[in-house]
DOTIRO-885942 format. One record per residue (C-alpha): residue number from 1; residue in three letters; x, y, z. Coordinates in steps of 0.05 Angstrom, whole numbers. Each point is the difference from the previous one (the first is absolute). Layout:
// DOTIRO-885942
[NUM,ala,[X,Y,Z]]
...
//
This chain:
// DOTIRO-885942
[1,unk,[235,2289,2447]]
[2,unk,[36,-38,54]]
[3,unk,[63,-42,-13]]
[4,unk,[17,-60,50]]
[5,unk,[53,-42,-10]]
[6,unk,[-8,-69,41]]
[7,unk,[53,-46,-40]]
[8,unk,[26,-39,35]]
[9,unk,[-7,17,86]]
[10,unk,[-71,21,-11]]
[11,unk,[-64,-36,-11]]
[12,unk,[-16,-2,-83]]
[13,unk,[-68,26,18]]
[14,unk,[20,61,25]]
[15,unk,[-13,39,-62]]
[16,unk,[-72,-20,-5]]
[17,unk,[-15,19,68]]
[18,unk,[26,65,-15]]
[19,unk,[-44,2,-53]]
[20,unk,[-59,-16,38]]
[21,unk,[8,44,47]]
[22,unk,[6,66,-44]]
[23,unk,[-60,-26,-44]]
[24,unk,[-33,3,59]]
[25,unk,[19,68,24]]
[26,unk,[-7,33,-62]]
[27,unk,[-59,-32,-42]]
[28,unk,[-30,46,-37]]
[29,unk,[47,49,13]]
[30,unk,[69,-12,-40]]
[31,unk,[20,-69,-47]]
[32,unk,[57,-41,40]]
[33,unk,[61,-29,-37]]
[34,unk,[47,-52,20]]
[35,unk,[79,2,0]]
[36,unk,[19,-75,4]]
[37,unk,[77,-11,7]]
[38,unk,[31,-27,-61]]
[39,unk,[71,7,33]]
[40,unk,[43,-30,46]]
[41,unk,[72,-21,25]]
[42,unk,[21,68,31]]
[43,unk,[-11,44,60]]
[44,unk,[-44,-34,44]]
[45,unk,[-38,-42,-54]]
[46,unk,[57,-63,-9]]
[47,unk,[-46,-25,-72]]
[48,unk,[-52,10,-42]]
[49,unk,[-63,-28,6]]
[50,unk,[-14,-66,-42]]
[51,unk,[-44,4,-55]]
[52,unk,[-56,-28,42]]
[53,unk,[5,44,53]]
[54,unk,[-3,62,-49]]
[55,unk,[-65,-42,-24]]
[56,unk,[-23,10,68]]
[57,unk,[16,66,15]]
[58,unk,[-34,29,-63]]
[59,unk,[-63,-47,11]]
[60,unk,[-12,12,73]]
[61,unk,[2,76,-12]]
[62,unk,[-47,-1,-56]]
[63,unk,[-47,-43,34]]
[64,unk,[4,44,57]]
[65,unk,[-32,61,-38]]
[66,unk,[78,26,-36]]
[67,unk,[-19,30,-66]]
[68,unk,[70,18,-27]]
[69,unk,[73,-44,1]]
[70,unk,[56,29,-8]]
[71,unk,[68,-49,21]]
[72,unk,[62,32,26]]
[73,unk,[63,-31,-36]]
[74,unk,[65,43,1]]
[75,unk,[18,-12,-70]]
[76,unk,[-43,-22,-56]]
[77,unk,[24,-58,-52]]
[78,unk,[16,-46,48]]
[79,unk,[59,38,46]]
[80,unk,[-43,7,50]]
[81,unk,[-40,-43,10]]
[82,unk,[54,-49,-28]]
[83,unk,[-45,-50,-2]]
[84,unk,[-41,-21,-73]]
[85,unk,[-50,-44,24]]
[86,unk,[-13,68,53]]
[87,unk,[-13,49,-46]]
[88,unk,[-31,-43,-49]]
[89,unk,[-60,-17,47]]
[90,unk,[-8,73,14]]
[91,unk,[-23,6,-77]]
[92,unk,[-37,-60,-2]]
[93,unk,[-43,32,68]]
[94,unk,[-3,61,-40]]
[95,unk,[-31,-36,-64]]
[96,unk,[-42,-34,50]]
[97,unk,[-26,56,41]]
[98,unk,[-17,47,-66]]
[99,unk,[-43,-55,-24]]
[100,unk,[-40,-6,76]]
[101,unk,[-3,81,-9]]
[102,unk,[-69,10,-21]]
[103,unk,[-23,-46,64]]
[104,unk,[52,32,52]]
[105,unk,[-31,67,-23]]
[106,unk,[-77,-10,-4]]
[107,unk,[-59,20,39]]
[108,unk,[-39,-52,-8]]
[109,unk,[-19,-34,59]]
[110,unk,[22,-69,10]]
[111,unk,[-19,-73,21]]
[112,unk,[46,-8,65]]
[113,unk,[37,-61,0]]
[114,unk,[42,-29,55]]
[115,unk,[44,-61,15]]
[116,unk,[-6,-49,73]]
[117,unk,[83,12,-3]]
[118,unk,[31,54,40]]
[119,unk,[65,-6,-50]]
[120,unk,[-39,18,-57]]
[121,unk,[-17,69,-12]]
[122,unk,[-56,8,-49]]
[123,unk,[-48,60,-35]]
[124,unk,[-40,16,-49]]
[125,unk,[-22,50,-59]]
[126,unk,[-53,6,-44]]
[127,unk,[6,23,-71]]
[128,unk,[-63,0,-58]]
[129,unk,[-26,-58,24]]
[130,unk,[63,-45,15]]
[131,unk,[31,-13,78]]
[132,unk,[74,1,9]]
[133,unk,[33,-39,46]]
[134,unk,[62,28,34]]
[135,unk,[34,-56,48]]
[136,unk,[70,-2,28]]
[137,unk,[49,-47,48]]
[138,unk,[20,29,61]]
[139,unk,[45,-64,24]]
[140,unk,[58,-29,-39]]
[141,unk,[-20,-70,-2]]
[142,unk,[-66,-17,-53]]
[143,unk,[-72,6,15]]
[144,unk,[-60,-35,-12]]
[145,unk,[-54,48,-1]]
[146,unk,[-77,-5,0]]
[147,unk,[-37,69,-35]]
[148,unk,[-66,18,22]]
[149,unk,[-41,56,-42]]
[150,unk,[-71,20,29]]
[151,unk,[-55,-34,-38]]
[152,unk,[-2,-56,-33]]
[153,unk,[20,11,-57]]
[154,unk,[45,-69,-46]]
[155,unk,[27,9,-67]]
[156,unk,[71,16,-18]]
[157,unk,[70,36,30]]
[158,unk,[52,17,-45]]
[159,unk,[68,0,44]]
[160,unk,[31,66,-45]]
[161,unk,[68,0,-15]]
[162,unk,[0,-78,-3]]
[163,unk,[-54,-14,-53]]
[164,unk,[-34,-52,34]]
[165,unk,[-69,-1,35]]
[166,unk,[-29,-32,65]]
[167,unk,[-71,-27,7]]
[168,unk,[-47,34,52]]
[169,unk,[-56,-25,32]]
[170,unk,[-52,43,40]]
[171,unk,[61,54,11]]
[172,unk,[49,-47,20]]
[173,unk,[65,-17,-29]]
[174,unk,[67,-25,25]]
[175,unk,[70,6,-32]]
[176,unk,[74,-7,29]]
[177,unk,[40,58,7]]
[178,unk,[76,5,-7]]
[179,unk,[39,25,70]]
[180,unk,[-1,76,1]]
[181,unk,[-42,-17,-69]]
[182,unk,[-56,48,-31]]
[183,unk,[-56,-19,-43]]
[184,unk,[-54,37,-37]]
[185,unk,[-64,-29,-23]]
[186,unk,[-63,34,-46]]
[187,unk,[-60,-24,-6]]
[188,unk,[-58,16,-38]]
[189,unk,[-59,17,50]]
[190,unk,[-47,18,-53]]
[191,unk,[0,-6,-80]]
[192,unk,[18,47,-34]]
[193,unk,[-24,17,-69]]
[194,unk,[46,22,-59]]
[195,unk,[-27,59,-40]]
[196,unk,[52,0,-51]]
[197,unk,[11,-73,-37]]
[198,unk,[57,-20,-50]]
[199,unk,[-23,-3,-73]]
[200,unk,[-29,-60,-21]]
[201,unk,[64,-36,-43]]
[202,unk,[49,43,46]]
[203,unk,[71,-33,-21]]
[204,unk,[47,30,64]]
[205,unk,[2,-42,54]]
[206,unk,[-18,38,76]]
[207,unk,[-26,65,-39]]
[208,unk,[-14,34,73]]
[209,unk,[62,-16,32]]
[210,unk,[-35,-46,44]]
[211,unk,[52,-62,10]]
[212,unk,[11,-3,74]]
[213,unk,[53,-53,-1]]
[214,unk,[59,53,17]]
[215,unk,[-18,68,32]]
[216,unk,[22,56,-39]]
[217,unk,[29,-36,-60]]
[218,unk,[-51,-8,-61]]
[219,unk,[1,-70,-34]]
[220,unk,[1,-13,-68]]
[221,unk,[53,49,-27]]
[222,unk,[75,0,-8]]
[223,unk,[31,77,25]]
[224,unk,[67,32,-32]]
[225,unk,[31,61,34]]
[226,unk,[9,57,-56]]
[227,unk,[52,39,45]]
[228,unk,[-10,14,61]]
[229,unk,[-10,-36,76]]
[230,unk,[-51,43,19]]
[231,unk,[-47,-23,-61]]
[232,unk,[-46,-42,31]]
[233,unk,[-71,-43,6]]
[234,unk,[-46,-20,48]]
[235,unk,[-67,-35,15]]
[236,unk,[-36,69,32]]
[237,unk,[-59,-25,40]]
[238,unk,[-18,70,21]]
[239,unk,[-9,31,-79]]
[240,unk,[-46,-38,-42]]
[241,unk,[-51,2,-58]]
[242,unk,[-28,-72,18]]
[243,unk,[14,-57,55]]
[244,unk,[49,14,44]]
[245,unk,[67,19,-30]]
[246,unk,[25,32,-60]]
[247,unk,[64,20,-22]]
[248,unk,[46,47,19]]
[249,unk,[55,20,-40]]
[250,unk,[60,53,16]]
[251,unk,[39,26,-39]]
[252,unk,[57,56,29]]
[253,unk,[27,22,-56]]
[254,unk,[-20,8,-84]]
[255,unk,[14,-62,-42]]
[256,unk,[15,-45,51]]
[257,unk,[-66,-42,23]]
[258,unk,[-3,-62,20]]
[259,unk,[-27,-42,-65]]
[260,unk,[-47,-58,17]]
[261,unk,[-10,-49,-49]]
[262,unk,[-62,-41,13]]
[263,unk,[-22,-76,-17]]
[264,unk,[-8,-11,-74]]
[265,unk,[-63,-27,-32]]
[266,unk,[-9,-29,-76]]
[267,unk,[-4,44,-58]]
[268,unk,[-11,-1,-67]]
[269,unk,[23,23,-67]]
[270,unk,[-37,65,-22]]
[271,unk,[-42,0,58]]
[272,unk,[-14,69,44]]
[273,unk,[4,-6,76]]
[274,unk,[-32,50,47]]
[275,unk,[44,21,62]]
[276,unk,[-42,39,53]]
[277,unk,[22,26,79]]
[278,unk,[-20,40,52]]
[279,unk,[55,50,20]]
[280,unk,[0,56,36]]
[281,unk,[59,56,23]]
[282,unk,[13,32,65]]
[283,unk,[19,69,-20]]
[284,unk,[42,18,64]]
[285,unk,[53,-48,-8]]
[286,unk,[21,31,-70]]
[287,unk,[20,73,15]]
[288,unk,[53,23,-49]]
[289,unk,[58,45,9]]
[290,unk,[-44,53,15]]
[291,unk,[-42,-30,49]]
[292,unk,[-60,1,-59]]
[293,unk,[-34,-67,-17]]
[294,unk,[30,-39,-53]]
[295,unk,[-45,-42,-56]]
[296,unk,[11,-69,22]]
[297,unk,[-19,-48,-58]]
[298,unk,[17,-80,-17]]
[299,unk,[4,-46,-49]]
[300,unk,[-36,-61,-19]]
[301,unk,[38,-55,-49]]
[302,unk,[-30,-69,-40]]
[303,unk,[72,-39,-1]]
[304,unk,[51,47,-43]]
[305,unk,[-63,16,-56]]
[306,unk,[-10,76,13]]
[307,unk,[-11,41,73]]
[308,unk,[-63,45,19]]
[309,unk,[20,59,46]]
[310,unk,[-52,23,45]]
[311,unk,[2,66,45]]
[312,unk,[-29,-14,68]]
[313,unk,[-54,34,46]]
[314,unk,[-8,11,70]]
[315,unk,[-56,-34,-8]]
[316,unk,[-20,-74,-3]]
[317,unk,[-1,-16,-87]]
[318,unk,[-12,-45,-48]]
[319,unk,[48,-4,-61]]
[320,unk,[-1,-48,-57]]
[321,unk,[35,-10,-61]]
[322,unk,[-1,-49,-61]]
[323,unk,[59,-42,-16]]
[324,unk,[3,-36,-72]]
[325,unk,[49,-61,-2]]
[326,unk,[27,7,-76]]
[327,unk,[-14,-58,-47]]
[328,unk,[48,-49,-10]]
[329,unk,[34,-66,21]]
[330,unk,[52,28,33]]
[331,unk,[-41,17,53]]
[332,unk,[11,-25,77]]
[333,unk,[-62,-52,30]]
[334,unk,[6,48,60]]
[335,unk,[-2,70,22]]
[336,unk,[12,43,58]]
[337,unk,[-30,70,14]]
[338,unk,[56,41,31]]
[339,unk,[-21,62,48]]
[340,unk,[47,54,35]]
[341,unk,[-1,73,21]]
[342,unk,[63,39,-30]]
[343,unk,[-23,65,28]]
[344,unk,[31,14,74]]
[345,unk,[-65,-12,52]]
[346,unk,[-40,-49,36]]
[347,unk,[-68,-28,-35]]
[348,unk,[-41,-55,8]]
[349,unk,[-27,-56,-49]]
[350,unk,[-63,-46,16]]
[351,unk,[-49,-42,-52]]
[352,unk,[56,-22,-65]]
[353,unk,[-33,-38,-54]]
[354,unk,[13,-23,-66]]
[355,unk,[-55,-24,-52]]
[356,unk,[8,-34,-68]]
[357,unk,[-33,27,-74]]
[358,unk,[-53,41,26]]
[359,unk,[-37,56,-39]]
[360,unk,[-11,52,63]]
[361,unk,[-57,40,-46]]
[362,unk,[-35,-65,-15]]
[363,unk,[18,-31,72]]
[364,unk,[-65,-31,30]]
[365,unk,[38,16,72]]
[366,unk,[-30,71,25]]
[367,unk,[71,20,29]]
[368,unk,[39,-6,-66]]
[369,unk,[-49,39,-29]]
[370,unk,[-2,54,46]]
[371,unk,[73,9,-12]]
[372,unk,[-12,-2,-71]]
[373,unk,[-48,54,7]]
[374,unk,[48,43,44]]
//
C-alpha cells in the first residue's frame, strides 16, 4: 500500500506510476492498493485535488495493476475533505470499480488493445467471454482517441457508466475523452448463451437485474429506508444466478431493510399471481451476539394483499409463492410486488418474476412443475 500525495506541486500521475511500479515488483507475490489524496489546504498540500484529478488518480492506479483504493480524508462527512462534489466522486468510482470487479480480478487472458496517443493510457480484461476496456486522460485538456483491439473483430462497445454504445469496425473505434477523463467500455467478443430464461408471460420488468443504464442502481423499483443508513442495495456483478448482476441487499440491523418496491403490472379481480426469485445468503455476514450464525430470512409482498416469509440458504434457491387478488371492484388496475430482507445480513437476489392464473400442477412449463413436485 503506498500513499502519494501530488495535489497540487506534483504531477497528477504520480500515483499511477507508483502503482506501476510495485505491480511490477511484486506480481504474484502480494495485491497492491492505492492511497489517493482526498485532502488538501494544510501543511505542505495548499488544496484538495479537483474532482477530476481524484478521477485520475484512482484510474491511473488501477490501470496500472492497483487492486485495492482506499482515499485518505481527515474527517469523513464532508470536514475533511470539505468539498461535496470531492467525496461524492469517490463513491461514484467506488460504484464504478465494484461493477469492473469481476474483469480487474480474472485470469482469463485477454485481447491486448492499445491507443496511437501517448496521453491515453489504456488496458484490458477478459471476463466469460466479454473484453473490458479500461482507458484514462493523462492531460487536462480533451482527447480524441483512436482504440485498436487485435483482430478484426466489428460489432458493438458499450461506454459503461454512460449508457451509450460506439460502433466498431475490424477492432477499431474512436471516442473523445474528457481532460484528466476515464472511460470504460465492454464488449461482447463472443455470444454468450443464457441457460436460465424468464417464464414465458413473466409480468416484472428486468427480472435479472440486467438494466445497465446506471451502474449499481437497479431500474424499475422505487426504495424506502426502514431505519437505518447502513440499509442498503446494489447491482453486484460479482454474485449472480444468471447474466451478470444480481442483487445485493444489506441489511445491519433486524427490521430495518431497505424495501424495494418494483414496477407494477395489471391485475385482476380473483386472479392468483405467482411470484418466484433466486436468493441466496452469505452466512458470515450474520453472526449474532455470540459470534454463531443467525437465520437470515425475507419477505416477498403482492401490493398490501398478504406477505410470504422465506428463510434463506447459503446456497443459490428458488422460492415461489401464490398470491390471490380478492374479488371485487374495489380492486386497484395495478400492482406492485414488494421485496426486503428484515433479518440483519447481506444476501443476494437474481431471476424475479411474476405470472398471471396459472395452475403449477397442470402447468404445461416443465419448471413450474418441478416446483410443484418439490
Amino acid at each position: 500500500m503506498a500513499d502519494p500525495y501530488p495535489i497540487p506541486d506534483s504531477p497528477v500521475t504520480l500515483p499511477g506510476n507508483v502503482a506501476l511500479s510495485l505491480s511490477t515488483e511484486f506480481k504474484g507475490k502480494r495485491p497492491v492498493w492505492m492511497v489517493p489524496q482526498v485532502f488538501g489546504g494544510g501543511e505542505i498540500w495548499s488544496r484538495e485535488p479537483t474532482i477530476q484529478e481524484v478521477r485520475a488518480m484512482t484510474y491511473q492506479s488501477i490501470i496500472n495493476g492497483a487492486k485495492g483504493i482506499q482515499y485518505f480524508v481527515r474527517e469523513g462527512l464532508n470536514l475533511f475533505p470539505k468539498s461535496t462534489a470531492l467525496w461524492n466522486e469517490c463513491g461514484k468510482m467506488a460504484v464504478e470499480i465494484a461493477e469492473m470487479t469481476p474483469w480487474l480480478l480474472s485470469d482469463e487472458a485477454t485481447i491486448p488493445v492499445t491507443t496511437a496517443s501517448g496521453n491515453i493510457m489504456a488496458t484490458s480484461y477478459k471476463h466469460r467471454g466479454k473484453l473490458l476496456i479500461v482507458s484514462a486522460n493523462k492531460t487536462n485538456s480533451p482527447q480524441r482517441v483512436e482504440f485498436t483491439i487485435s483482430g478484426s473483430f466489428s460489432g458493438m462497445a458499450m461506454a459503461l457508466f454512460e449508457n451509450r454504445s460506439i460502433q466498431v469496425n475490424s477492432g477499431r473505434f474512436s471516442d473523445q475523452l474528457s481532460a484528466m477523463g476515464t472511460q470504460v467500455y465492454l464488449i461482447n467478443t463472443v455470444k454468450v448463451s443464457q441457460t436460465v430464461r424468464p417464464w414465458s408471460g413473466n409480468l416484472m420488468k428486468d427480472p435479472g437485474f440486467e438494466d445497465p443504464a446506471s451502474p449499481g442502481v437497479p431500474a424499475y423499483c422505487y426504495a424506502w429506508n426502514n431505519g437505518d443508513r447502513g440499509a442498503t442495495f446494489f447491482l453486484d456483478s460479482r454474485e449472480h444466478f444468471e447474466g451478470n448482476h444480481s442483487l445485493r441487499l444489506v441489511t445491519p440491523g433486524n427490521n430495518q431493510s431497505a424495501r424495494l418496491r418494483f414496477f407494477p403490472f395489471k391485475i385482476k379481480s380473483g386472479m392468483t399471481y405467482y411470484i418466484s426469485v433466486r436468493a441466496k445468503a452469505d452466512p458470515e455476514q450474520a453472526p449474532d451476539a455470540t459470534g454463531r450464525i443467525k437465520t437470515q430470512y425475507f419477505e416477498v409482498s403482492l401490493g398490501s394483499y398478504e406477505t410470504k416469509i422465506f428463510p434463506l440458504s447459503d446456497e443459490w434457491q428458488e422460492y415461489m409463492a401464490g398470491f390471490t387478488v380478492p374479488a371485487g371492484e374495489d380492486i386497484p388496475p395495478k400492482i406492485n410486488v414488494i421485496l426486503q430482507m428484515p433479518s440483519a445480513g447481506v444476501a443476494w437476489f437474481d431471476m424475479l418474476q411474476a405470472i398471471e392464473g396459472v395452475d403449477i400442477k397442470q402447468s404445461i412449463n416443465p419448471e413450474l412443475r418441478l416446483l410443484w413436485q418439490k
